[in-house]
TIPAMAR-226414 format. One line per 5 residues: number of its first residue (from 1); for each residue y, x, z of N, C-alpha, C, O. Coordinates in steps of 0.05 Angstrom, whole numbers. Example, Ala and Ser with C-alpha at 12.3 -4.5 7.8 and 13.67 -1.06 7.14 Angstrom:
// TIPAMAR-226414
1> -114/264/156/-90/246/156/-66/264/156/-66/285/169; -45/257/142/-21/273/143/1/258/157/23/268/161
//
This chain:
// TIPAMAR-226414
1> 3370/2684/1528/3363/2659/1541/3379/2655/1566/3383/2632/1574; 3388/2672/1577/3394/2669/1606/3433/2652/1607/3443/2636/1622; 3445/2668/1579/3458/2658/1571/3467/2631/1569/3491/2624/1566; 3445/2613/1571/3456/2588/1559/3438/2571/1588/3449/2554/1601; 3418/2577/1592/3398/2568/1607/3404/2570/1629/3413/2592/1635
6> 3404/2543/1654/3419/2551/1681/3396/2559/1700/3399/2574/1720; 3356/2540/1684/3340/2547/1711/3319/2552/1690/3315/2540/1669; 3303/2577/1704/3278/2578/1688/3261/2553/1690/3267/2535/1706; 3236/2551/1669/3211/2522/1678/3204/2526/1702/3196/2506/1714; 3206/2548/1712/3189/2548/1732/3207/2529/1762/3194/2520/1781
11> 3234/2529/1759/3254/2523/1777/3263/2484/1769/3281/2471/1780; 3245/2476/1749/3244/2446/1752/3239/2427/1765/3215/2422/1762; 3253/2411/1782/3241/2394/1798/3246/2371/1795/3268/2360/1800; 3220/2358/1782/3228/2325/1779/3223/2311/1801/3208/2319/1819; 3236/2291/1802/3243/2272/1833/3250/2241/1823/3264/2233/1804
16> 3236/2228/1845/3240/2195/1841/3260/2186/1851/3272/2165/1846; 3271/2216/1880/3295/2202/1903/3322/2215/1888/3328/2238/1882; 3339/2185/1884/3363/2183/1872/3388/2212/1896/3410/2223/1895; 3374/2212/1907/3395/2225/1933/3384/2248/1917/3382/2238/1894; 3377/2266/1916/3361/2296/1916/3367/2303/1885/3348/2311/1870
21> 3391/2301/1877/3403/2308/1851/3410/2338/1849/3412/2349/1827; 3416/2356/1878/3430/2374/1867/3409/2396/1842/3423/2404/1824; 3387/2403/1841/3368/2416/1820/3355/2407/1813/3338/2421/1803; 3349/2372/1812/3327/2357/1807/3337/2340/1779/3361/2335/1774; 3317/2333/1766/3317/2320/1744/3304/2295/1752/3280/2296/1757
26> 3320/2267/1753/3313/2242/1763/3294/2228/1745/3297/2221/1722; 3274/2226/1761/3248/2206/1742/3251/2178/1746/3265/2169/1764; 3236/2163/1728/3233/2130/1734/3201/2128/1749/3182/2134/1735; 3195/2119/1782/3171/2107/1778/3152/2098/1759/3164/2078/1752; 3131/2097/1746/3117/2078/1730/3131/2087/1703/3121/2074/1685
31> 3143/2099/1697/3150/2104/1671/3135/2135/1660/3129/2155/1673; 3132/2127/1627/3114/2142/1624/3135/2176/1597/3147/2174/1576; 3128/2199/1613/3147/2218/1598/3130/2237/1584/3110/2244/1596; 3136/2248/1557/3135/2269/1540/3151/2292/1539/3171/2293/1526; 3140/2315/1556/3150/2332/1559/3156/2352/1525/3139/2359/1508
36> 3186/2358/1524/3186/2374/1485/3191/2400/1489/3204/2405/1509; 3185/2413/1478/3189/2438/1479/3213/2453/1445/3204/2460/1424; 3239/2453/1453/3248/2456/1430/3264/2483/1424/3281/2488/1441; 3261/2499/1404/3263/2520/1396/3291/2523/1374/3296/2511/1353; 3303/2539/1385/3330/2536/1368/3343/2564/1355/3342/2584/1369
41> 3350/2563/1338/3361/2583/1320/3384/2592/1323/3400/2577/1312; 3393/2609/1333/3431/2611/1341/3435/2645/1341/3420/2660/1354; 3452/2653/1328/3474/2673/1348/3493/2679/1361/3503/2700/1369; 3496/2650/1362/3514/2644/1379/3526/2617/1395/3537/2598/1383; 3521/2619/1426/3520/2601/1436/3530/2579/1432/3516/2560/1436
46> 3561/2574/1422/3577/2560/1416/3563/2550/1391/3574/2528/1387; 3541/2554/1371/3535/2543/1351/3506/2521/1355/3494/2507/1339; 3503/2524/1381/3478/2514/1381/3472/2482/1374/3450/2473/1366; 3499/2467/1379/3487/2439/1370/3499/2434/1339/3507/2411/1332; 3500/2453/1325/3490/2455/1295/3477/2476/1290/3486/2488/1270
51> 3453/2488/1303/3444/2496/1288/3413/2497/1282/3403/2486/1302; 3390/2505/1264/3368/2491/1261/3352/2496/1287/3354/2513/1304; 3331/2469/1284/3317/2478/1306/3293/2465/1302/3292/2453/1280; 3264/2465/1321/3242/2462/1311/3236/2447/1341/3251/2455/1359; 3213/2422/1348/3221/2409/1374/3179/2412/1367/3171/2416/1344
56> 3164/2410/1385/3144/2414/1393/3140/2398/1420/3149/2397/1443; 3119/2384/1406/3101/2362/1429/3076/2375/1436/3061/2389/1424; 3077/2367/1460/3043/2374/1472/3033/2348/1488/3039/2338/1509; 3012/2339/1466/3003/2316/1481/2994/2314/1511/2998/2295/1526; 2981/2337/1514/2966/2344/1549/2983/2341/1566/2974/2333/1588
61> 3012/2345/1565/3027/2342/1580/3040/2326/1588/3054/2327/1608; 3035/2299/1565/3050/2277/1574/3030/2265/1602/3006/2264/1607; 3060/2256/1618/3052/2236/1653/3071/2221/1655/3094/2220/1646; 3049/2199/1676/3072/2170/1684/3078/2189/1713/3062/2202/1725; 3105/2185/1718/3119/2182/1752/3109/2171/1764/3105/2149/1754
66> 3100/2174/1789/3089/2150/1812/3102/2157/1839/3112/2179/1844; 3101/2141/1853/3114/2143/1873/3089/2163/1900/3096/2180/1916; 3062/2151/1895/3046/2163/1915/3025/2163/1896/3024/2148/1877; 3003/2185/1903/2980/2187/1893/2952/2171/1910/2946/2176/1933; 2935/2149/1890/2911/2148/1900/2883/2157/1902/2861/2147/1907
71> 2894/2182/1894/2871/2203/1897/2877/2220/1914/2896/2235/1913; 2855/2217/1942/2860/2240/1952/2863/2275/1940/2882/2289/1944; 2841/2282/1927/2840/2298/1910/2868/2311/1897/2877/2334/1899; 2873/2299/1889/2897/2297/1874/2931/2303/1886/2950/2318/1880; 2927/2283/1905/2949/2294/1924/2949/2328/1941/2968/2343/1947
76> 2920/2334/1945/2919/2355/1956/2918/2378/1943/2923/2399/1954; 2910/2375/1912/2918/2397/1893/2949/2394/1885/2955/2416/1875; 2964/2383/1884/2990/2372/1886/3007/2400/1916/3020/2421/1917; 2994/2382/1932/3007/2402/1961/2997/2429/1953/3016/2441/1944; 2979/2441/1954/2972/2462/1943/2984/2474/1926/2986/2497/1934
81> 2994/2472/1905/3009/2480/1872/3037/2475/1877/3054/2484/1862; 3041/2461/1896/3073/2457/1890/3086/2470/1917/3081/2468/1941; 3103/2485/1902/3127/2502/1921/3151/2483/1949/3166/2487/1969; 3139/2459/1928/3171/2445/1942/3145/2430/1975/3154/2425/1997; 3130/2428/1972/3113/2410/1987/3100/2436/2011/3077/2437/2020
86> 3117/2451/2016/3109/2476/2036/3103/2459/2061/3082/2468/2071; 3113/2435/2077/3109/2420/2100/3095/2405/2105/3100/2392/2125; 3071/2399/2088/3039/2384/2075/3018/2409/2071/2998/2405/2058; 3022/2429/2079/3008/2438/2084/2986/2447/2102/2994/2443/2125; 2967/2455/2104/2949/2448/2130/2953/2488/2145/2935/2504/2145
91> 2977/2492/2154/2981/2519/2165/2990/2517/2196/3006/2531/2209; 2975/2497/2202/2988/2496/2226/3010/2477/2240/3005/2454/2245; 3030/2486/2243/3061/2470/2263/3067/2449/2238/3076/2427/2242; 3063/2458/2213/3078/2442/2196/3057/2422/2185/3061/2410/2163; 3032/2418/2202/3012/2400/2190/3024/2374/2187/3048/2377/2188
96> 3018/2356/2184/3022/2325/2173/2995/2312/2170/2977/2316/2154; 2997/2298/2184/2972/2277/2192/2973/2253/2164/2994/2244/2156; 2957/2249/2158/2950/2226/2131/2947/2201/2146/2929/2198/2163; 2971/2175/2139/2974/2153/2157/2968/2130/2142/2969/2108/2153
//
């Protein structure tokens, strides 16, 4: 895997801001995405866009993009879970007041 693959799932960052391309995968606001999960058959890298493969949906996973959340709730399990949002956190110097 490491072979062909530049970032693990875990290193995905979808983003609405057109600027913030260098590791981010650009979303549409309001648009609605199906995340696939696709499984491929190869021994060799160079063969991979012929060779068989098997593509896997997970309904649970499909989400629309939004620009802001109207759930408090939601935004705060958001800040919480997400790595990139370390400065929304309530630790102190890096608090952020809700305006």
């Amino acid at each position: 895997m490491q072979l062909w693959c530049k970032s693990n799932y875990h290193d995905i960052l979808p983003t609405i801001h057109l600027t913030n391309t260098n590791k981010a995968t650009i979303l549409n606001s309001m648009h609605k995405y199906q995340p696939r999960f696709h499984l491929v058959r190869a021994n060799d890298v160079l063969k991979l866009p012929y060779s068989t493969f098997r593509s896997y949906v997970f309904k649970e996973t499909e989400f629309i993009a939004v620009t802001a959340y109207q759930n408090e709730k939601i935004t705060q399990l958001k800040i919480d879970n997400n790595p990139f949002a370390k400065g929304f956190r309530d630790t102190g110097a890096g608090k952020r007041e809700k305006k």
